[in-house]
C-alpha positions in Angstrom: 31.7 3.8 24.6 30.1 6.2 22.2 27.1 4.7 20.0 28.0 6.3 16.6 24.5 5.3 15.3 22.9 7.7 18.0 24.6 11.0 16.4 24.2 12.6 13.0 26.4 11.3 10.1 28.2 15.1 10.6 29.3 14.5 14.5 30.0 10.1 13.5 32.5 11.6 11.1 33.8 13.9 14.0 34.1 11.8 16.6 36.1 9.1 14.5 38.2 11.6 12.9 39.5 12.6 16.2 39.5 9.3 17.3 41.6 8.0 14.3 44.0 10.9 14.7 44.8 10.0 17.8 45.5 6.6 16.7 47.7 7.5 14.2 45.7 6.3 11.1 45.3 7.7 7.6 42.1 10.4 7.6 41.0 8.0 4.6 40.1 5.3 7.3 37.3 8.0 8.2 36.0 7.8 4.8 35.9 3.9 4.8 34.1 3.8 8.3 31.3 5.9 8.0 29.7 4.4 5.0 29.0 1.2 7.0 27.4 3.0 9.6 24.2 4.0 7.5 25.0 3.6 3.8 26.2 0.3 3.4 25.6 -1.5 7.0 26.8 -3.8 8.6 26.3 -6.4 11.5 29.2 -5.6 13.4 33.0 -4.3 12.1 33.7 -8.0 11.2 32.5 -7.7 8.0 34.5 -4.4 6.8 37.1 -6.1 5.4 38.0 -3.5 3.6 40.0 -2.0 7.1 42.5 -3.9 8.6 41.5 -6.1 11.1 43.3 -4.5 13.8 41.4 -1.6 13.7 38.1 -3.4 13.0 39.3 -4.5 16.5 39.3 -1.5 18.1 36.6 0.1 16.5 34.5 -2.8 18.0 35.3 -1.9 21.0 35.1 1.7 21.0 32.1 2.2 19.1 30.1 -1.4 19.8 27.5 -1.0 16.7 24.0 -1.2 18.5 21.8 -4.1 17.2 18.2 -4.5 17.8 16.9 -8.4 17.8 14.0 -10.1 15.5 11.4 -10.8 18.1 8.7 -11.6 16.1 7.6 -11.1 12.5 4.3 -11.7 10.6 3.6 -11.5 6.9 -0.1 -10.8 5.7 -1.5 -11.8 2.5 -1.4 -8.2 1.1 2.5 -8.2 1.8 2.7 -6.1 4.7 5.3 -7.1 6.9 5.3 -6.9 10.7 8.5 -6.7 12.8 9.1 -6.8 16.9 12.4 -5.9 17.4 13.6 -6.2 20.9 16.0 -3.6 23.1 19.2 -3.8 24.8 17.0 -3.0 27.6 14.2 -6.1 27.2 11.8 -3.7 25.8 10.3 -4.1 22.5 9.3 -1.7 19.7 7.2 -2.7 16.1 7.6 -1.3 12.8 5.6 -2.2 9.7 6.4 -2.5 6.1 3.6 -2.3 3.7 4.8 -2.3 0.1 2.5 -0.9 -2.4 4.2 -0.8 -6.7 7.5 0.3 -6.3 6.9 2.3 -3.2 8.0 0.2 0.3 6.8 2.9 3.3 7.8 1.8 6.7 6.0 2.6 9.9 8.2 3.1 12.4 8.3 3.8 16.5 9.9 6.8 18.5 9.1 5.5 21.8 8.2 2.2 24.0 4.7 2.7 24.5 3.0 5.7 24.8 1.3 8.3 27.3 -1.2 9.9 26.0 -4.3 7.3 26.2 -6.1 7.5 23.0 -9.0 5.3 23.2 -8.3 3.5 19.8 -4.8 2.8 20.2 -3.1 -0.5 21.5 0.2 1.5 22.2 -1.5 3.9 24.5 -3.0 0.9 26.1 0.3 -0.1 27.0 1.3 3.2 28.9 4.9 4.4 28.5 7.9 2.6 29.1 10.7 5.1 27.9 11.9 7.2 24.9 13.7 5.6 22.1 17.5 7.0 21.4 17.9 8.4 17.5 20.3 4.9 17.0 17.2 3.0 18.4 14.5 4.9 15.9 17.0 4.7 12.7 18.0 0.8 13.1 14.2 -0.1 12.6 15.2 1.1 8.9 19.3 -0.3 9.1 17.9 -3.7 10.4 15.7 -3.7 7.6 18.3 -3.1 5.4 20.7 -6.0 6.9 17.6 -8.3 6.9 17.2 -8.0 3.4 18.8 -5.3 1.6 15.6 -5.5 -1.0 13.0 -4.3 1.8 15.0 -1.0 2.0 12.0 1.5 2.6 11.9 4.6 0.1 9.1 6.0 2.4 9.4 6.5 6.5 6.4 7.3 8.6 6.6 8.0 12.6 3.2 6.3 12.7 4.1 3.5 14.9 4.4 3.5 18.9 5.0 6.5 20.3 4.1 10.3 19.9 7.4 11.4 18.1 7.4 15.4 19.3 7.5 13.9 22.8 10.9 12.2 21.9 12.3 15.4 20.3 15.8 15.7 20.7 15.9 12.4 19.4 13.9 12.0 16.7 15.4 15.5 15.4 18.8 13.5 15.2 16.6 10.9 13.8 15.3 12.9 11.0 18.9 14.0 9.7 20.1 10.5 10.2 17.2 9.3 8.1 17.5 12.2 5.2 21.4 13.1 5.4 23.0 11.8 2.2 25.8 10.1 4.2 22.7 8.6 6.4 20.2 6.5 4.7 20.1 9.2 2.1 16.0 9.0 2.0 14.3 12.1 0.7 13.2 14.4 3.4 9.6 14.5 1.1 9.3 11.1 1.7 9.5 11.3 5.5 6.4 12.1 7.4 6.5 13.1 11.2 2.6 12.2 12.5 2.0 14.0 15.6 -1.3 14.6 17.8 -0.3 18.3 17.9 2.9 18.8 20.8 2.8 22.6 20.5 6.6 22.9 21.4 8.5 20.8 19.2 5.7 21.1 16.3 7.3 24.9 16.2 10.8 23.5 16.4 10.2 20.9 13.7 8.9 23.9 11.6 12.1 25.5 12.1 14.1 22.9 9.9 14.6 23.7 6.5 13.8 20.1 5.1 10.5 19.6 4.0 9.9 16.8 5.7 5.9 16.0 5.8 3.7 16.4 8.6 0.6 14.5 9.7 -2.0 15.9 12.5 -3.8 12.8 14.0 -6.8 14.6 14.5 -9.7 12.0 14.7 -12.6 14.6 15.4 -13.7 18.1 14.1 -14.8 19.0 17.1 -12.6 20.2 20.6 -15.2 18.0 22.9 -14.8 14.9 20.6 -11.7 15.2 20.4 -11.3 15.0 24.2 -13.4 12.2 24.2 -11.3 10.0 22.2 -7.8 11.9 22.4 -7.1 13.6 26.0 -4.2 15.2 24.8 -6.7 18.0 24.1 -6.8 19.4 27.1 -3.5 20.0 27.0 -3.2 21.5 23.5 -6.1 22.4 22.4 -7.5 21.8 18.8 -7.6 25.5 17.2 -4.4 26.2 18.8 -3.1 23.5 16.9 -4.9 24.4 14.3 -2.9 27.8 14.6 0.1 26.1 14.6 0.0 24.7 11.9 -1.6 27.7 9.3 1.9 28.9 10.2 3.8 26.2 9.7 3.4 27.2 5.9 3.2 23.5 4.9 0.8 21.1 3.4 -0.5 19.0 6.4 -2.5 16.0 5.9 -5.2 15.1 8.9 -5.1 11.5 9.7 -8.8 10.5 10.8 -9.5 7.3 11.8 -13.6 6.5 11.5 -15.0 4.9 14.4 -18.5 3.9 14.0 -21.2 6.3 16.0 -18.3 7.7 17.2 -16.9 10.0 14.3 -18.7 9.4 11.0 -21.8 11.2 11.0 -22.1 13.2 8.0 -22.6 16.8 10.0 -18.6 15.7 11.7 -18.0 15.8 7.9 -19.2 18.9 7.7 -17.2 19.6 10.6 -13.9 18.3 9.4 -14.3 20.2 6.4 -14.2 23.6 7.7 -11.2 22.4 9.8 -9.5 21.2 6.3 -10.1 24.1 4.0 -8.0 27.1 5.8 -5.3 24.6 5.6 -5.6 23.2 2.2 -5.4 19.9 4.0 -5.5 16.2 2.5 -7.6 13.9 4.7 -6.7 10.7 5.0 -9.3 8.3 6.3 -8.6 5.5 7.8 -10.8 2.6 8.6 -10.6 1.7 12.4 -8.4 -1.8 12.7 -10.7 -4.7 13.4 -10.2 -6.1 17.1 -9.9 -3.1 18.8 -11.7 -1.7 22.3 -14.3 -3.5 23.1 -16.7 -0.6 23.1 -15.7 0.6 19.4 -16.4 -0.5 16.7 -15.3 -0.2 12.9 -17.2 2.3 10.6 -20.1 0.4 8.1 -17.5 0.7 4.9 -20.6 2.6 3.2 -20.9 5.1 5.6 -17.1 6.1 5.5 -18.2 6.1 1.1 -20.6 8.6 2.4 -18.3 10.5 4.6 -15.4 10.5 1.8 -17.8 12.0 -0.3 -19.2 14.4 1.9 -15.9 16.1 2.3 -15.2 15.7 -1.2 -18.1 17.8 -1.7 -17.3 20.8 0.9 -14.1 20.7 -1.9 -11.7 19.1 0.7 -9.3 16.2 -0.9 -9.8 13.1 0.9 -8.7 9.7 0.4 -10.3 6.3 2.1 -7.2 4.3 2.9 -7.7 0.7 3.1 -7.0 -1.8 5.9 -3.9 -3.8 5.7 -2.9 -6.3 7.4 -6.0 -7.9 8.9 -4.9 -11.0 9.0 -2.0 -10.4 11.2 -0.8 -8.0 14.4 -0.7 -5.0 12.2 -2.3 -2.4 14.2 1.0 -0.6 16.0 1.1 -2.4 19.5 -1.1 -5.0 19.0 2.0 -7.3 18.6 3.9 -6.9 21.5 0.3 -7.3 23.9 -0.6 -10.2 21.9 3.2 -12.1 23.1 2.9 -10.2 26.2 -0.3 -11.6 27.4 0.9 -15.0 28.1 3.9 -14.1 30.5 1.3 -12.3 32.2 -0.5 -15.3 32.7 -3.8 -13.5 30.6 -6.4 -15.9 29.1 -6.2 -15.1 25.8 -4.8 -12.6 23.4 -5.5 -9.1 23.9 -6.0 -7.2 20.8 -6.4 -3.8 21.3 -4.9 -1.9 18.1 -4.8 1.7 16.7 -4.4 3.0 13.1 -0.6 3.8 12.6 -0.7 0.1 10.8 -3.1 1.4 8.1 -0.9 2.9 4.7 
């Protein structure tokens, strides 16, 4: 069984125009199918009553539509909108929703868990389970969509659990699914890929002629810093990313999350700044979650004034982002722990968290 969800809209349309060739059908059924894989979904070939029954049949059964399940989902106050959607598998992703005027971004996940160990992040906490498939990345937005067709997002962010550029091959089928105009048709300038800096596939990314965006979780000026909080640099290392990127011939924004003590003095402004500049970088700060590690602690909100302005000053664009969420399992990862810690017969809820839930 092929999942059709799992390939671009160009190789879906391949695939079932071979496939109704062989069955004898019209090419025009090719036409009616693919729009209900992306562009209009549906649950399952049930509802395309528009086909005949008998080969809503047999589609089912050749091309099963894959289907994540509602888990869990939390609402906050400010309107953002948590979801645990569960796998085939058992496993469990989350993807938040955080509307904001007319614009409705949704974070999203590329993988179950994540390797690389960041001290601030719930996700990394969790170590890694396995890659998601491109069906399983782009059905966080087609569930969405089914759930209520009014939530559809006009913004997607790889912010959520996961470093995408260690799930390549499928977040690049991802990416075209997402943008392709027989996909979910959403504008490749309203897609941002946040990375911590995978050297490999941040050149193949660069490689793509959509301008999709691309975020740098960064998190310190500073090599040593930001081995202390990220070890992925020892791996790739800051100014060769850095290099990377002056290449990549493409605004960049540098997600910084402020931890206090940690990250905020105003000489790591300094810092950031001279990192910013040759890049013509936006910085976005982020305020670190509440209830994270034990041994970090949130930024005092006038000191992260003071750092704002401090880079403002070096002539660097920076904007303070504000929390959302606080008064539910929006930090990516935090979620799935939380419902996790009672199967493993934990005390209480664990709340570690990281920033990807902050718009």
């Amino acid at each position: 069984m092929t999942d059709l969800l799992s390939l671009t809209p160009r190789a879906a349309r391949a695939v079932l125009g071979e496939w109704v060739a062989a069955r004898g059908e019209p090419a025009y059924r090719v036409h009616q199918i693919v729009p209900r894989l992306w562009q209009r979904p549906l649950g399952s070939w049930d509802g395309a009553t528009e086909i005949p029954t008998a080969l809503r049949r047999d589609l089912a059964a050749a091309f099963p539509l894959l289907r994540l399940t509602l888990g869990a989902r939390q609402e906050s106050r400010d309107g953002t909108e948590k979801f645990l959607w569960k796998l085939a598998d058992g496993e469990a992703v989350e993807s938040v929703l955080i509307p904001e005027g007319k614009r409705r971004t949704l974070c999203i996940s590329s993988q179950v868990g994540c390797a690389l160990g960041c001290v601030f992040c719930a996700t990394g906490r969790m170590g890694f389970r396995r890659n998601l498939t491109a069906g399983e990345i782009g059905a966080q937005v087609r569930e969405l969509m089914l759930l209520d067709p009014a939530k559809r997002p006009t913004n997607v962010v790889f912010m959520g659990m996961g470093e995408p550029l260690l799930n390549w091959p499928a977040v690049d089928t991802a990416l075209t699914i997402l943008n392709d105009v027989d996909g979910l048709g959403i504008g490749a300038r309203h897609i941002t890929v946040s990375t911590v800096g995978i050297l490999p596939s941040l050149e193949q990314l660069a490689r793509r002629p959509e301008q999709f965006r691309l975020a740098l979780s960064l998190h310190a000026p500073t090599p040593s810093l930001r081995h202390a909080l990220m070890p992925i640099e020892k791996k790739y290392r800051l100014p060769d990313v850095i290099d990377a990127l002056q290449r990549l011939r493409r605004r960049v924004t540098l997600e910084y999350v402020l931890i206090g003590r940690k990250n905020d003095a105003l000489e790591q402004a300094d810092e950031l700044a001279e990192v910013a500049r040759p890049l013509a970088a936006l910085v976005n700060l982020l305020p670190l979650h509440p209830g994270g590690a034990p041994d970090l602690a949130p930024s005092p909100p006038a000191q992260m004034l003071a750092f704002a302005r401090r880079l403002r000053s070096r002539g660097v664009e920076a904007v303070l982002r504000k929390s959302r969420g606080l008064d539910i399992s929006a930090a990516c990862g935090q979620l799935r722990v939380e419902l996790e810690a009672p199967r493993r017969g934990g005390g209480g809820k664990v709340r570690p968290q990281e920033h990807a839930g902050v718009e």
